[in-house]
C-alpha positions as CSV (number, residue, x, y, z in Angstrom):
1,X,19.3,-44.1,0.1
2,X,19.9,-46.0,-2.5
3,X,18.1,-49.6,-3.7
4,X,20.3,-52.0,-4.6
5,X,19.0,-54.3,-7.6
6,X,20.1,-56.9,-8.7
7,X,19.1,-59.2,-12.6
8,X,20.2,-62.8,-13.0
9,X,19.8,-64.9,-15.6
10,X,19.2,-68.7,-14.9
11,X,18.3,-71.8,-15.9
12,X,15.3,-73.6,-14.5
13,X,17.9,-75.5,-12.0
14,X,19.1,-72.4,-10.9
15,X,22.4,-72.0,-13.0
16,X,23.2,-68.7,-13.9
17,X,27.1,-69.2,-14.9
18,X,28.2,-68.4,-18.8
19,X,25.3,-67.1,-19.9
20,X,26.1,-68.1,-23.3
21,X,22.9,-70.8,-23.2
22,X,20.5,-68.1,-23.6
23,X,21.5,-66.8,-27.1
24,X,18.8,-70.3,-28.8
25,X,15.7,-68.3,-27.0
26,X,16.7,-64.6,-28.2
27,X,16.1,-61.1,-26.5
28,X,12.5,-60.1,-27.0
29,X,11.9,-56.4,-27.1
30,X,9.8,-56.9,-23.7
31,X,12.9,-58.6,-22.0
32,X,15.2,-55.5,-23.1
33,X,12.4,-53.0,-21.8
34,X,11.9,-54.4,-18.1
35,X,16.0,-54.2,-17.8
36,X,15.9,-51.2,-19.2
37,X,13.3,-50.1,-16.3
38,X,15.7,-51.8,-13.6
39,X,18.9,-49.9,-14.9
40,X,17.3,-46.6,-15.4
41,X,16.9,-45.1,-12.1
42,X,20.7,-46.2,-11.2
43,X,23.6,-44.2,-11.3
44,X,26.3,-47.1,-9.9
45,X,27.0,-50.4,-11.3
46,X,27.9,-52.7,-7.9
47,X,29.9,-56.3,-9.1
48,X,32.0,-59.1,-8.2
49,X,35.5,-59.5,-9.3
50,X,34.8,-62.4,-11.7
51,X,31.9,-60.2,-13.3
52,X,34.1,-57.4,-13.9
53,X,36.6,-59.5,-15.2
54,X,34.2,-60.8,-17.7
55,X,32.0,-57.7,-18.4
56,X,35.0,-55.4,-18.8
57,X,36.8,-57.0,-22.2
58,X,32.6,-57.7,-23.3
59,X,31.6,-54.4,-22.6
60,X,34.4,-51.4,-22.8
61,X,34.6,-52.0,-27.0
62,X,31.0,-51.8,-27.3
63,X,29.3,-48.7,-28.4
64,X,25.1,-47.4,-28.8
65,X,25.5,-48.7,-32.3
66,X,26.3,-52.4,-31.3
67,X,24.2,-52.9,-28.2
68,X,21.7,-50.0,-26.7
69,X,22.7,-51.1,-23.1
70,X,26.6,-50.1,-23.8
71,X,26.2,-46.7,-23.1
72,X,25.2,-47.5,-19.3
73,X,27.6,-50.1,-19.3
74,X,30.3,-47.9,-20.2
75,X,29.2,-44.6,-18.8
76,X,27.7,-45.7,-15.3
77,X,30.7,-45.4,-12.6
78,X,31.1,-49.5,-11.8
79,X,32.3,-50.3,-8.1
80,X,34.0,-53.7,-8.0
81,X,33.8,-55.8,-4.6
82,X,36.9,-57.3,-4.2
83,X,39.4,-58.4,-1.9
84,X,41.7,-59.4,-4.1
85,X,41.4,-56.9,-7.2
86,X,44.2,-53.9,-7.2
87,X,42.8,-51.9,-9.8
88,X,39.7,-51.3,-12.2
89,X,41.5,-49.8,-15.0
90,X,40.1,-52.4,-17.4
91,X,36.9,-50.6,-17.7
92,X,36.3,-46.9,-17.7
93,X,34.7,-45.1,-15.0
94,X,35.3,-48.1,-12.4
95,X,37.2,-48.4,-8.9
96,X,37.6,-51.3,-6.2
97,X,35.5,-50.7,-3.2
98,X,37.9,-53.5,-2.0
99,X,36.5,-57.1,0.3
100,X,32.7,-57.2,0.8
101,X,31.5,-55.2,3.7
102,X,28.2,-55.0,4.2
103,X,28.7,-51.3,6.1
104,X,30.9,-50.2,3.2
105,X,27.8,-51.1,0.8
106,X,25.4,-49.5,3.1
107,X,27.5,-46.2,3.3
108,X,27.7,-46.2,-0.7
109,X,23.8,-46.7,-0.6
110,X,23.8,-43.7,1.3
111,X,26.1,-41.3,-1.1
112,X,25.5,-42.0,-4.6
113,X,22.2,-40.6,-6.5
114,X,20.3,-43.0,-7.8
115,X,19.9,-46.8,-7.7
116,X,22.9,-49.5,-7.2
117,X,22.5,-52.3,-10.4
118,X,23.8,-55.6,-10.5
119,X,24.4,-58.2,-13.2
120,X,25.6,-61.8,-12.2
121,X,27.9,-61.2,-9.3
122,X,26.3,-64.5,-7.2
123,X,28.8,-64.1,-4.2
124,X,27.8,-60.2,-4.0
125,X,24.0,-61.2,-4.6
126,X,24.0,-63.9,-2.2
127,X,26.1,-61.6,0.6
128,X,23.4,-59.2,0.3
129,X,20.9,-60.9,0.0
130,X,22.2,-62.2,3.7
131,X,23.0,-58.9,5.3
132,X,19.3,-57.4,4.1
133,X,21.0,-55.1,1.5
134,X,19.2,-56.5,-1.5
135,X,16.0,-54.5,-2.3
136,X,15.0,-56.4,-5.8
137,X,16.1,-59.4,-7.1
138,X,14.5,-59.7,-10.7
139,X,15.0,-63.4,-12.0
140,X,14.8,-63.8,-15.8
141,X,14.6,-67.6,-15.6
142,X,14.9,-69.8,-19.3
143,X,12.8,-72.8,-20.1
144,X,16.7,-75.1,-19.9
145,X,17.8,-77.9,-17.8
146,X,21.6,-77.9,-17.7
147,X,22.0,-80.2,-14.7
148,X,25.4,-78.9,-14.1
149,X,27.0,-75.2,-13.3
150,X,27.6,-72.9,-11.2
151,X,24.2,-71.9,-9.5
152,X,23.0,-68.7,-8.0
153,X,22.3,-70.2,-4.7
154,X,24.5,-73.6,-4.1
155,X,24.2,-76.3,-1.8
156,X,24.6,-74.7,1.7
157,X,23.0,-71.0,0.9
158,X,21.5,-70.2,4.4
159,X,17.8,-70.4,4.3
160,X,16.6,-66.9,3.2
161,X,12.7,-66.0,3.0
162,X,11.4,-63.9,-0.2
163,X,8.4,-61.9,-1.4
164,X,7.1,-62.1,-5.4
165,X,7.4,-58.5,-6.2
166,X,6.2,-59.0,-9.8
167,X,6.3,-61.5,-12.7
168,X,5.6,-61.5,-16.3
169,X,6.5,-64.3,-19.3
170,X,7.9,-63.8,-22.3
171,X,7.2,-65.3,-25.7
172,X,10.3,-66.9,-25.3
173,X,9.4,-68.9,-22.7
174,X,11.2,-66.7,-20.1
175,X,9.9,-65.8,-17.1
176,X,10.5,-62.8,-15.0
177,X,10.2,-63.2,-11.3
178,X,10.8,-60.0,-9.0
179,X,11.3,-60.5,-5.3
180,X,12.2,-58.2,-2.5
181,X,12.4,-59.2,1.3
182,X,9.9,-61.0,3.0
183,X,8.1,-58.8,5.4
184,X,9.0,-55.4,3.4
């Protein structure tokens, strides 16, 4: 079966929307290698709508030359959760799955070869987290206060225990947390 991982970036008060605020701190070569290591054993891309939506037009122009990761990007067959999506034609090598359901997501688990990989995709992340799909939750978390945002887990997120996988800092100032279920 499967894992399903999931990579976030946030801010030190948890907002992980627009990532445009981490361009100041840069993309150490350390940073690119441990999501390299998260992405490599996957063969399926799992996101949200709104991800798609924004990784599609980002991602489905770029090429090797431009970013090394756009080759996964592109190549890796995406499945979008959506209830409200009719098609994934925006982005090669992409279909709707259709509304979240965490027995759908299990069964997909269970065919494809390899890992499932998320990016962003907070709703997903935080149903999954819920339903005890989510096997890794790496955290890249920036030295910023942005006091406003959407955040990875909002007012209300139902109380959820976690265990520290792993962590490692950057010489950006980035830290990299890794947790997996409590009790695991």
């Amino acid at each position: 079966m499967a894992k399903i991982k999931a990579h976030e970036f946030l801010t030190l008060d948890g907002i992980f929307s627009d990532p445009a605020w981490t361009a100041p701190y840069g993309f150490p070569a350390a940073m690119g290698e441990a999501i390299g290591e998260i992405t490599a054993g996957s063969s399926g891309i799992l996101l949200g709508k709104n991800t798609f939506e924004m990784f599609a037009p980002a991602w489905s122009g770029r090429s090797a030359d431009d970013d090394p990761g756009a080759p996964f990007f592109n190549d890796t067959t995406k499945y979008v959760v959506s209830s409200t999506l009719d098609s994934a034609d925006a982005w090669q090598n992409s279909q709707v799955l259709g509304a979240y359901d965490a027995e759908a997501i299990r069964r997909l688990a269970g065919e494809v070869d390899g890992d499932l990989y998320i990016s962003g995709s907070g709703t997903l992340v935080r149903g999954l987290l819920a339903d005890g799909l989510l096997d890794a939750l790496h955290l890249f978390v920036f030295p910023l206060v942005l006091g406003s945002g959407a955040r990875l887990f909002p007012e209300g997120t139902a109380e959820t225990p976690l265990a520290l996988l792993a962590h490692e800092t950057y010489e950006n100032g980035v830290q990299h947390l890794t947790y997996g279920p409590a009790g695991k």
